[in-house]
C-alpha positions as CSV (number, residue, x, y, z in Angstrom):
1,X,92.7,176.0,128.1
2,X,94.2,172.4,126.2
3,X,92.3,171.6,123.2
4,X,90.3,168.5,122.8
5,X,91.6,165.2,121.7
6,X,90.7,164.4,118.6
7,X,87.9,162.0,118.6
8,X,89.4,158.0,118.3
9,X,88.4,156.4,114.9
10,X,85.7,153.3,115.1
11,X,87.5,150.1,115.2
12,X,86.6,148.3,111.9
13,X,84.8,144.9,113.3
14,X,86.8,141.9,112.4
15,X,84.1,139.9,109.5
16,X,84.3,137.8,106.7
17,X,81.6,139.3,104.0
18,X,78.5,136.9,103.3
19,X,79.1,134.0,101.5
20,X,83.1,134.5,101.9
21,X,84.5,131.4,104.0
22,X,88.0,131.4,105.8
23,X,89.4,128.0,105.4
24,X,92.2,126.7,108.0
25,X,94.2,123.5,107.2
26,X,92.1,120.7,106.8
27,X,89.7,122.7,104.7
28,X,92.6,124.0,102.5
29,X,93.7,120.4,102.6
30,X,90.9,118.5,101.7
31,X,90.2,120.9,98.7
32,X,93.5,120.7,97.3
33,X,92.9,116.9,97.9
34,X,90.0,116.7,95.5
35,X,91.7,119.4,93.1
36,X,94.5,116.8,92.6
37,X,92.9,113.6,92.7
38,X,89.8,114.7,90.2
39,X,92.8,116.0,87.9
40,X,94.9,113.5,88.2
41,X,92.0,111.9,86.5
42,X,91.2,114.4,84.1
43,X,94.6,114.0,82.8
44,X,94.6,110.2,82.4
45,X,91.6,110.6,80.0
46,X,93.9,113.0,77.9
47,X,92.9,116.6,78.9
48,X,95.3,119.4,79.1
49,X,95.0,122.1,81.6
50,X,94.4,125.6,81.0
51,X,94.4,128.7,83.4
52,X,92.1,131.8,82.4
53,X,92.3,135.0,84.5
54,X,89.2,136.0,87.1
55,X,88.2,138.8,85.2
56,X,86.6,138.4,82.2
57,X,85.2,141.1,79.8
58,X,81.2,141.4,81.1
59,X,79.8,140.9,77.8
60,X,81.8,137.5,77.3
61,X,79.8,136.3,80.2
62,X,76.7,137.1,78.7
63,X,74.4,134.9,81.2
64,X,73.9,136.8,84.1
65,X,74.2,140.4,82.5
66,X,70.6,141.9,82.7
67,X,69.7,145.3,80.2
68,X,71.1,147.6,82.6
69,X,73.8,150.5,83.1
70,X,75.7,148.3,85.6
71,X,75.8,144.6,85.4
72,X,76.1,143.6,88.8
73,X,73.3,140.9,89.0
74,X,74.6,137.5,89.4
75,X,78.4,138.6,88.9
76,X,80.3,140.8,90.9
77,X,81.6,143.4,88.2
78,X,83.4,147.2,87.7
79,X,84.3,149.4,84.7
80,X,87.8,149.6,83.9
81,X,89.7,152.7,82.8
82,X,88.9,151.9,79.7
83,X,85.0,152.7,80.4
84,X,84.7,148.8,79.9
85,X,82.8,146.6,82.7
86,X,84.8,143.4,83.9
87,X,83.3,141.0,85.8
88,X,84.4,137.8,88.3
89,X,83.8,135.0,86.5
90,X,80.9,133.2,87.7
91,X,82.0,129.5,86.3
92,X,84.8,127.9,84.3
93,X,82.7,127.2,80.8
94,X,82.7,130.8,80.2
95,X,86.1,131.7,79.8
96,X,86.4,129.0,78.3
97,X,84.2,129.4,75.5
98,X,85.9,133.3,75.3
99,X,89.7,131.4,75.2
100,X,88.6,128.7,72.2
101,X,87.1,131.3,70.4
102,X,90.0,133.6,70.3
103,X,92.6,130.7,69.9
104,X,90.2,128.3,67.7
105,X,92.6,129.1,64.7
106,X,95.9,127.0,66.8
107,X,94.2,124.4,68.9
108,X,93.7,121.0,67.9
109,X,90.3,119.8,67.1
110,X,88.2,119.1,69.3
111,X,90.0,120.4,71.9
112,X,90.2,118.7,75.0
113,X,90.9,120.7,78.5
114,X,90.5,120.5,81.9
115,X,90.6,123.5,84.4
116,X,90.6,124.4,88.3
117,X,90.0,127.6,90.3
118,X,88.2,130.3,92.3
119,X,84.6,131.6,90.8
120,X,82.4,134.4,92.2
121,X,78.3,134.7,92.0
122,X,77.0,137.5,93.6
123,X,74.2,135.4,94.8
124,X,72.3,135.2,98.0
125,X,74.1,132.7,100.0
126,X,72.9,130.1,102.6
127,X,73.7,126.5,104.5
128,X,76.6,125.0,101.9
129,X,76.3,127.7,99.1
130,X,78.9,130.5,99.1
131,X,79.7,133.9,96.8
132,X,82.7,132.5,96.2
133,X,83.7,128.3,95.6
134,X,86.4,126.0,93.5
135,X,85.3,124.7,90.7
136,X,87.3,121.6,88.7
137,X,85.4,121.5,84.9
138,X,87.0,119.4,82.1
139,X,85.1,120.1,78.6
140,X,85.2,119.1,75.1
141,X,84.9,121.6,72.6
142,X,84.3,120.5,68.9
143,X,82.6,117.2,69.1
144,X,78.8,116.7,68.6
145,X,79.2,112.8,68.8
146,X,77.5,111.2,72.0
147,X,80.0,109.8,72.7
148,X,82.0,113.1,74.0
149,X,78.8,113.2,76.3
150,X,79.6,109.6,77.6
151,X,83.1,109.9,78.0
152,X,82.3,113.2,80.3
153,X,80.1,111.4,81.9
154,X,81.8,108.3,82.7
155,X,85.3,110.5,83.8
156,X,83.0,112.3,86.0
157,X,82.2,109.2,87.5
158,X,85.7,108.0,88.1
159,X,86.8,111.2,89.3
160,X,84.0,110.9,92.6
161,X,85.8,107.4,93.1
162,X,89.0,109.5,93.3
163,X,87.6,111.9,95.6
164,X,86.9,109.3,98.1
165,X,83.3,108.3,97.1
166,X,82.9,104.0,97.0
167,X,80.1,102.6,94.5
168,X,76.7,103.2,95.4
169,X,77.5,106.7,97.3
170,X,77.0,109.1,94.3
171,X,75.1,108.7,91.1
172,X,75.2,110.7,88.1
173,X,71.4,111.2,86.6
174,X,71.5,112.0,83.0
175,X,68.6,114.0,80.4
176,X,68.5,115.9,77.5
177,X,67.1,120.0,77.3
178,X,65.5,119.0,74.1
179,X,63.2,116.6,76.1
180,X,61.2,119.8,77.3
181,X,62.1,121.9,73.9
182,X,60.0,118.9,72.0
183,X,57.3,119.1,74.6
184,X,57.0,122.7,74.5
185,X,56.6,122.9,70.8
186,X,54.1,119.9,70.4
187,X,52.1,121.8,73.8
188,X,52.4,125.4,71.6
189,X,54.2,127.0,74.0
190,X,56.6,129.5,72.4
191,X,57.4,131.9,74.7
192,X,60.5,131.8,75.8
193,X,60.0,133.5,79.6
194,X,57.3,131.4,79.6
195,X,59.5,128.3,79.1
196,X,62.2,129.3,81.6
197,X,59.7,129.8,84.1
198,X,58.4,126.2,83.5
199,X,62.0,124.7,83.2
200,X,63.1,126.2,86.7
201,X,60.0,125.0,88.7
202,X,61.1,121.3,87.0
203,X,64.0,121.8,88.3
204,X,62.3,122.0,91.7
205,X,61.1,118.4,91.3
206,X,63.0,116.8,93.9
207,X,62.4,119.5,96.6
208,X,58.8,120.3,95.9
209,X,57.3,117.0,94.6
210,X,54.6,117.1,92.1
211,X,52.1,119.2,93.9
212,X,54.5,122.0,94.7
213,X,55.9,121.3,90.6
214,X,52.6,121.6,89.6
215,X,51.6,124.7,91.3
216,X,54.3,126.5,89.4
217,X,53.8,125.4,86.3
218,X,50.1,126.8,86.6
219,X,49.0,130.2,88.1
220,X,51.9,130.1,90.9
221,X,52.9,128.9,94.4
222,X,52.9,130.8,98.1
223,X,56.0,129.2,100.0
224,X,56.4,128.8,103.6
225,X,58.2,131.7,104.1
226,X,54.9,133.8,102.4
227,X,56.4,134.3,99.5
228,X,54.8,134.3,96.3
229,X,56.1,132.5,93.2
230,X,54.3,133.5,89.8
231,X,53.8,130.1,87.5
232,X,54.6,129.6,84.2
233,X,50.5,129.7,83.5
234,X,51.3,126.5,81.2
235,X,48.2,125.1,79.0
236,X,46.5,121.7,81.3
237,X,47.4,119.2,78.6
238,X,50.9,120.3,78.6
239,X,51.4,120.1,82.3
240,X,49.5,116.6,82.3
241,X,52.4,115.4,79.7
242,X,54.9,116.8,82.0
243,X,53.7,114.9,84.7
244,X,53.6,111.7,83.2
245,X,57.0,112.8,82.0
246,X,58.5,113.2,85.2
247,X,57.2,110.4,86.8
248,X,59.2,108.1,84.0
249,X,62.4,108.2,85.9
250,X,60.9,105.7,88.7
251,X,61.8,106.3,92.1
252,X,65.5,105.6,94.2
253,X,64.5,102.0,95.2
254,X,63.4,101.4,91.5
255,X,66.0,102.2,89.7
256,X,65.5,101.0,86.0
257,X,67.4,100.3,83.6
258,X,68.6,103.4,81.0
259,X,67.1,101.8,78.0
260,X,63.5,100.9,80.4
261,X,63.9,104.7,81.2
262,X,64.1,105.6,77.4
263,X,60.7,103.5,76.8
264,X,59.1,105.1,79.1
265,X,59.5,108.7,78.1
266,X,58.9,107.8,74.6
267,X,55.7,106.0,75.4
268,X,55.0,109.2,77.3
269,X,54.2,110.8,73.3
270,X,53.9,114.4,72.5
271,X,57.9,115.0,72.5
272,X,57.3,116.2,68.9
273,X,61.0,116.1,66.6
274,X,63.3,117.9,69.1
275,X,62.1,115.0,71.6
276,X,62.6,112.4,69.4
277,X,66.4,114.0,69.1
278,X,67.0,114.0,72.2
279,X,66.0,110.5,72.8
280,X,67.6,109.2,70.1
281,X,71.3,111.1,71.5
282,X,70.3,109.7,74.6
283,X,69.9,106.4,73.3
284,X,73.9,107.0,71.6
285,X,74.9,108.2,75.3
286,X,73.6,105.0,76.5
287,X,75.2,102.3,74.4
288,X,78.7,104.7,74.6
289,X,78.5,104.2,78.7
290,X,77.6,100.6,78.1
291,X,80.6,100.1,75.6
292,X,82.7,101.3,78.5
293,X,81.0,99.4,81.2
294,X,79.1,102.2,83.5
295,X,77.2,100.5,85.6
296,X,73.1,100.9,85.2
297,X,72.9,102.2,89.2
298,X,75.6,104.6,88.9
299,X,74.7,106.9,85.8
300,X,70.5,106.8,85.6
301,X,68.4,108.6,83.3
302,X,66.3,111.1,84.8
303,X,64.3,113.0,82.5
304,X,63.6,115.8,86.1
305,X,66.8,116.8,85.4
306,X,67.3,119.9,83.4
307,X,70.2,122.3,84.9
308,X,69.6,125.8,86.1
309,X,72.4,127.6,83.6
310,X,70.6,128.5,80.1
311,X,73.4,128.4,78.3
312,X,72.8,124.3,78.2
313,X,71.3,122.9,74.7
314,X,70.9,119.0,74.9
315,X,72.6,116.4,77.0
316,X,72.8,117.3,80.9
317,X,74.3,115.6,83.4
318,X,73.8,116.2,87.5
319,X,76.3,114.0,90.1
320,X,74.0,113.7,93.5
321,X,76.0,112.4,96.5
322,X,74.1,109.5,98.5
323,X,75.4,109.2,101.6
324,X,73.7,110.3,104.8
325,X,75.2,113.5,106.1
326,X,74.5,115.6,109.0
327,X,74.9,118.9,109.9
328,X,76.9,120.6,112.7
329,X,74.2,119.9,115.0
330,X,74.0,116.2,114.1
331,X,70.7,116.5,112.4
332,X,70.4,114.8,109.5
333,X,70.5,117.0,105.6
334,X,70.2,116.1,102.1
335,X,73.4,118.0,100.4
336,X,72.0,116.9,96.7
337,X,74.3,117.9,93.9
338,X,77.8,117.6,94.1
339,X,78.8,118.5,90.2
340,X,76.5,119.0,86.9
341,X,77.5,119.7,83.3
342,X,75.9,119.3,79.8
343,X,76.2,120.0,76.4
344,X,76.3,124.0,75.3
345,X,76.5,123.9,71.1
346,X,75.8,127.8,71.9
347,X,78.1,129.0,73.4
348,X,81.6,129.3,71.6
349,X,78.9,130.6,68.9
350,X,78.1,133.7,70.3
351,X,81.7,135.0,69.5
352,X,82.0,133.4,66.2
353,X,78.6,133.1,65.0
354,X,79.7,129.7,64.0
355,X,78.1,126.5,65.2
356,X,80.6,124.8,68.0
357,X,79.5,121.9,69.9
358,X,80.9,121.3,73.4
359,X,80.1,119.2,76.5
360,X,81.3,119.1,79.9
361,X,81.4,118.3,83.8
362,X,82.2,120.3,86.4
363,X,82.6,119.2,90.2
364,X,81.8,121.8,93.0
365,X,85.2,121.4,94.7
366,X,84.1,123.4,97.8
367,X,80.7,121.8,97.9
368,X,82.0,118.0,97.7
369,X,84.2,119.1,100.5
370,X,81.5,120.3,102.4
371,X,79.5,117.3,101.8
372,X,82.3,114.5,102.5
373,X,82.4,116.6,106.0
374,X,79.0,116.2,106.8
375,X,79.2,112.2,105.5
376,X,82.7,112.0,108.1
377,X,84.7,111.2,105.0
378,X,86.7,113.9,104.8
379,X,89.9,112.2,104.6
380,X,93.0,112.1,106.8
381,X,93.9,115.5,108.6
382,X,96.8,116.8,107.0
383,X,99.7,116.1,109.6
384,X,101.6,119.0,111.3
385,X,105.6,119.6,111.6
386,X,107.8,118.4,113.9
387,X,108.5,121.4,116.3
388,X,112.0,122.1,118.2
389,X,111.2,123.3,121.1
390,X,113.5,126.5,123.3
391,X,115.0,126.1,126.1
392,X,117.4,129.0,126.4
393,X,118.4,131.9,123.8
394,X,122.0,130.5,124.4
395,X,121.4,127.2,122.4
396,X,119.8,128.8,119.9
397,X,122.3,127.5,117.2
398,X,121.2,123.8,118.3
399,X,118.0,124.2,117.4
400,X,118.6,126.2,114.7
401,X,120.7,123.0,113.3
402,X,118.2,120.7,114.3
403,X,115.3,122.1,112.2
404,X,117.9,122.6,109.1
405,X,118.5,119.1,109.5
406,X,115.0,117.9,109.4
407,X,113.7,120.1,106.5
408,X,117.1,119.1,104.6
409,X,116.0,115.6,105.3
410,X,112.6,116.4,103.8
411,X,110.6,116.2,106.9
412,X,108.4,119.4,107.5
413,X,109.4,121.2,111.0
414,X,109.8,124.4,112.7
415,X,111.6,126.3,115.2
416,X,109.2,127.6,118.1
417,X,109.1,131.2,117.7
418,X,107.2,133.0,120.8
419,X,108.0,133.1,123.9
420,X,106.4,131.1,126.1
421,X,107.5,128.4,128.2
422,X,107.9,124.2,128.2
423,X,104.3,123.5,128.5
424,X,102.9,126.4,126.5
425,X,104.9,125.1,123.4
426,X,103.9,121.8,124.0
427,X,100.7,122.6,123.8
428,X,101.5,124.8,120.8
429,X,102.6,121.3,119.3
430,X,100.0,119.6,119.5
431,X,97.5,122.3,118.2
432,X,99.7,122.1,115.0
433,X,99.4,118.5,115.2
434,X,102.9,118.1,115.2
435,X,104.0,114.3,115.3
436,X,107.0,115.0,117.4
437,X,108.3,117.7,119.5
438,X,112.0,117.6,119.7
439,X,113.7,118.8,123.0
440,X,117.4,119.6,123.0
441,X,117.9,121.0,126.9
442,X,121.8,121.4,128.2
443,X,122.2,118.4,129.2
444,X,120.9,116.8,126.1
445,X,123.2,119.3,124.2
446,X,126.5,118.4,126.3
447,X,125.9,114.6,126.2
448,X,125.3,114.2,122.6
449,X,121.5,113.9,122.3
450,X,118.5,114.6,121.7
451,X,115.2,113.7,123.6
452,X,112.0,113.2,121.4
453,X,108.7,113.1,122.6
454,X,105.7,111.3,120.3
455,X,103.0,113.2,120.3
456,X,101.3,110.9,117.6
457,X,101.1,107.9,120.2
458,X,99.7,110.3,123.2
459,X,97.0,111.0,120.4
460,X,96.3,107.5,119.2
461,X,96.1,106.1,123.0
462,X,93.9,109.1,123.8
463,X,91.6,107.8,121.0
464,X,91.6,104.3,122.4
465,X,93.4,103.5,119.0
466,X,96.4,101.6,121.0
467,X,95.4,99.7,124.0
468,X,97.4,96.6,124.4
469,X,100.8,96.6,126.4
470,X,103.4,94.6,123.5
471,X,102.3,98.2,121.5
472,X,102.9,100.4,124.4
473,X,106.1,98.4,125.4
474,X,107.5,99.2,121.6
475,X,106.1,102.2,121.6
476,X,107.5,105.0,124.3
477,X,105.8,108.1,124.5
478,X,109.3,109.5,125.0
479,X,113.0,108.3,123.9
480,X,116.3,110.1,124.6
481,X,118.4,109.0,121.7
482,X,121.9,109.8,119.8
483,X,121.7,113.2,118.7
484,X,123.4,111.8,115.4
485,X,120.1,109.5,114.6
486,X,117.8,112.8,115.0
487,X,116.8,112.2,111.6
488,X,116.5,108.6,111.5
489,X,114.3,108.3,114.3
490,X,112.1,111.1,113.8
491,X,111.3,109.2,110.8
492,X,110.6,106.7,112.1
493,X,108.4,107.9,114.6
494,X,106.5,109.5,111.6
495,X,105.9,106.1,109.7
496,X,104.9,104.3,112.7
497,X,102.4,107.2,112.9
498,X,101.1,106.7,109.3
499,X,100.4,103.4,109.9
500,X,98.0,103.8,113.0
501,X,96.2,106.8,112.6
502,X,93.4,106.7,110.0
C-alpha cells in the first residue's frame, strides 16, 4: 500500500488589490513627466525640496484617526514594536506640518518647500480614484500675508501650463472656509458635526445642484443607489442665505469678474465678522493675482468651493480641468478636480501649540495623468531602444560590441535575450517601440557592416503620417551601411524620427 500524495497547494490568483494600479511605460512616463515639469516650476518660484518617509507616527496625522483601539479608517496603519501605531501617509501637508515643527528652530522663515511622492488612503475606490496616487504639493509655512495665498495660486496655475494644459483648459476657483464659519455664527449654528455635515453636502454643489444641496442641508437625501444620507437639519433662514450664497459665483458661460464675485457675496449679508474676514483676504488675494497678471477666466472666485480635508482654515483653492474627456468606452465624463490646496494656520499648531500660518497647492499627479488620457493629451509615448537582433550564438561578441557601442554613445539599446527567431524579435522590437532594429548576419559581419532597419518610418507610414514619394525616396525602411557609422546613422535615424512623430 503507497501513501497518498500530499494534497497540491491552491495557486494564489494573480491580482492587483483594489485601488492598487500597475503602471507600464507610458503611464510611468507620463507621471514622471508631470513630476518634473510641475517641479521644474516649483523650483523657479524658489521652493526647496524635501523628502519625508511613508510612515508617519498615527497621531501626527491626526485627521483620519477616529477614537478607536486601531486607527485604520481613512489610513492604512500597524503598531510597531514599540506598541506605537504608524500609518501610510494619506497626503504630503501632514508630514509636512510634523517635519517644520520638529526642525522650526533651523529653517528659515517662512519656509518655502516643495515635495513629490506616493500617498495611501484606505478609501473605497472607484472610476479615477485609487488607495494609492502621486501627489506633487509645494507649501508655505510661516506667512499669513495674502499674498502667499496668491503666489500659490498663481504657481499652481503655471505649473498646469507645464503639464501640458493651454489657456482656457483648467481653471483654478478660489474661496475662503471663513465664508461658511461667518454664516454659521450669524445663522447660530454652533455645532460643529452639525457644520461639517453642512460643509460636505456644499461641497456636493456641482454634482447635486441646488435641490440635491438643499436636501442635505435639511432633514437628508435618499440617492439613486437607495441610500440614505442624514442632513445637516440646518435652520430655513440659514439655508436660504446659503442659497443665495452659492448662486453668487455665476455660472461657466458667465464668468465674472473676481471683484463682481466679491460684491455679490457681500451683498448676500449675514456673513457676520469671520465673513467679513474672509472677504476682505479675498479681496488681498485678488489684487496680489492682479499685481502679477492672472487672468480673470483662469483663477475665479467660487464661494461653492470649500475642500473636503478639515484641517483647512481660510483661503481654498480647487484646479478643475476643462477639457472634454472620455472614457475607455468613448463616452463622454466630467473628471473635475485635478489639484486643490488652501490655507491650514492649524496645523503646525497642534505640535507646538503655537499659531503657524501656512498655505499650499497640491496637484493629483496620478489623477492629471488620468485625465490628460481621457482628453488624448497625454503626451508623446516615451520611445523604446534600439534592439540588436541574434542571429547565431557564434557572433555573439558582434552584438555584444554593437549594443556597448550604442549605450557608450548615449543611445538607449539592448541585446535580444530569448530565444526566438528573426521575425519573433522583430516583432519583439516593435512592441518595445524600438526605433531601429540593428541586424548584424555573417555576411554583414565579414563585409564590414551593418544592416539597419527603421522601424520608426514603418510606424509613421502605417499612420498615414508619411505619404508622399520625395519622403519615402529619402527615407528607406532599410539601409545596409558601414559598420563603422553604426553610431552615426542610428542617430540619425532617431532625429529624423523626433521630428515626425508627434
Amino acid at each position: 500500500m503507497t501513501d497518498a500524495a500530499p494534497p497540491t497547494a491552491p495557486r494564489p490568483e494573480a491580482r492587483a488589490p483594489r485601488g492598487f494600479a500597475d503602471r507600464r511605460g507610458p503611464e510611468v512616463a507620463a507621471e514622471r513627466r508631470i513630476v518634473r515639469q510641475v517641479s521644474e516650476v516649483y523650483e523657479r518660484w524658489g521652493f526647496e525640496p524635501l523628502e519625508t518617509g511613508a510612515f508617519e507616527y498615527a497621531d501626527a496625522l491626526g485627521k483620519f484617526l477616529p477614537d478607536a483601539d486601531r486607527p485604520n479608517e481613512g489610513v492604512f496603519a500597524l503598531q510597531d514594536d514599540d506598541d506605537q501605531w504608524m500609518a501610510l501617509r494619506y497626503d504630503l501637508t501632514a508630514p509636512l506640518a510634523r517635519f517644520a515643527a520638529q526642525s522650526w528652530e533651523t529653517l528659515p522663515k517662512p519656509y518655502r518647500r516643495y515635495a513629490f511622492g506616493p500617498v495611501w488612503r484606505n478609501e473605497k475606490p472607484g472610476p479615477g480614484r485609487f488607495r494609492e496616487f502621486v501627489q506633487c504639493d509645494a507649501d508655505t509655512v510661516g506667512s499669513d500675508r495674502p499674498e502667499a495665498d496668491a503666489e500659490i495660486i498663481a504657481m499652481a496655475c503655471e505649473g498646469l501650463q507645464a503639464a501640458g494644459l493651454e489657456a482656457g483648459q483648467a481653471v483654478v476657483r478660489v474661496s475662503n472656509r471663513k465664508l461658511f464659519d461667518g454664516l454659521f455664527d450669524a445663522g447660530g449654528v454652533t455645532d460643529p458635526v452639525q457644520r461639517l455635515t453642512a460643509l460636505r453636502a456644499i461641497d456636493k454643489f456641482d454634482r447635486l445642484g441646488w435641490s440635491g444641496v438643499a436636501a442635505l442641508l435639511g432633514e437628508g437625501r435618499l440617492d439613486d443607489s437607495g441610500d440614505y444620507t442624514k442632513g445637516a437639519q440646518l435652520p430655513l433662514g440659514v439655508a436660504a442665505t446659503i442659497e443665495a450664497f452659492l448662486g453668487s459665483a455665476g455660472g461657466d458661460d458667465e464668468a465674472p469678474t473676481r471683484a463682481a464675485t466679491l460684491d455679490a457675496i457681500s451683498r448676500c449679508g449675514g456673513l457676520g465678522a469671520a465673513g467679513e474676514a474672509a472677504l476682505s483676504e479675498l479681496a488681498g488675494i485678488d489684487r496680489a493675482l492682479s499685481a502679477m497678471r492672472v487672468d480673470q477666466a483662469t483663477v475665479r472666485f467660487d464661494p461653492t468651493i470649500v475642500r473636503g480635508l478639515e484641517y483647512y482654515t481660510g483661503a481654498v483653492f480647487e484646479a478643475e480641468l476643462l477639457l472634454d474627456t472620455v472614457d475607455d468606452r468613448g463616452r463622454p465624463v466630467r473628471f473635475g478636480s485635478i489639484g486643490g490646496g488652501g490655507r491650514y494656520d492649524d496645523l503646525v499648531a497642534r505640535f507646538t501649540g503655537q499659531a503657524t500660518p501656512a498655505t499650499g497647492f497640491s496637484f493629483g499627479v496620478s489623477r492629471l495623468a488620468s485625465a490628460l488620457r481621457a482628453a488624448g493629451r497625454s503626451g508623446p509615448v516615451p520611445r523604446g531602444p534600439v534592439v540588436v537582433i541574434v542571429f547565431s550564438e557564434t557572433d555573439m561578441q558582434a552584438y555584444l560590441d554593437a549594443v556597448s557601442e550604442l549605450r557608450g554613445a548615449g543611445i538607449a539599446a539592448e541585446l535580444y535575450l530569448g530565444r526566438a527567431g528573426m521575425k519573433a524579435q522583430m516583432k519583439y522590437a516593435d512592441r518595445r517601440g524600438s526605433p531601429v532594429a540593428v541586424m548584424l548576419g555573417g555576411d554583414e559581419i565579414a563585409a564590414g557592416q551593418v544592416t539597419l532597419k527603421d522601424l520608426d518610418a514603418g510606424r509613421m507610414l502605417a499612420a498615414g503620417m508619411a505619404d508622399n514619394e520625395a519622403w519615402k525616396s529619402q527615407r528607406p525602411g532599410q539601409q545596409t551601411v558601414p559598420r563603422d557609422t553604426l553610431v552615426r546613422t542610428v542617430r540619425s535615424i532617431i532625429e529624423a524620427s523626433s521630428i515626425m512623430l508627434p
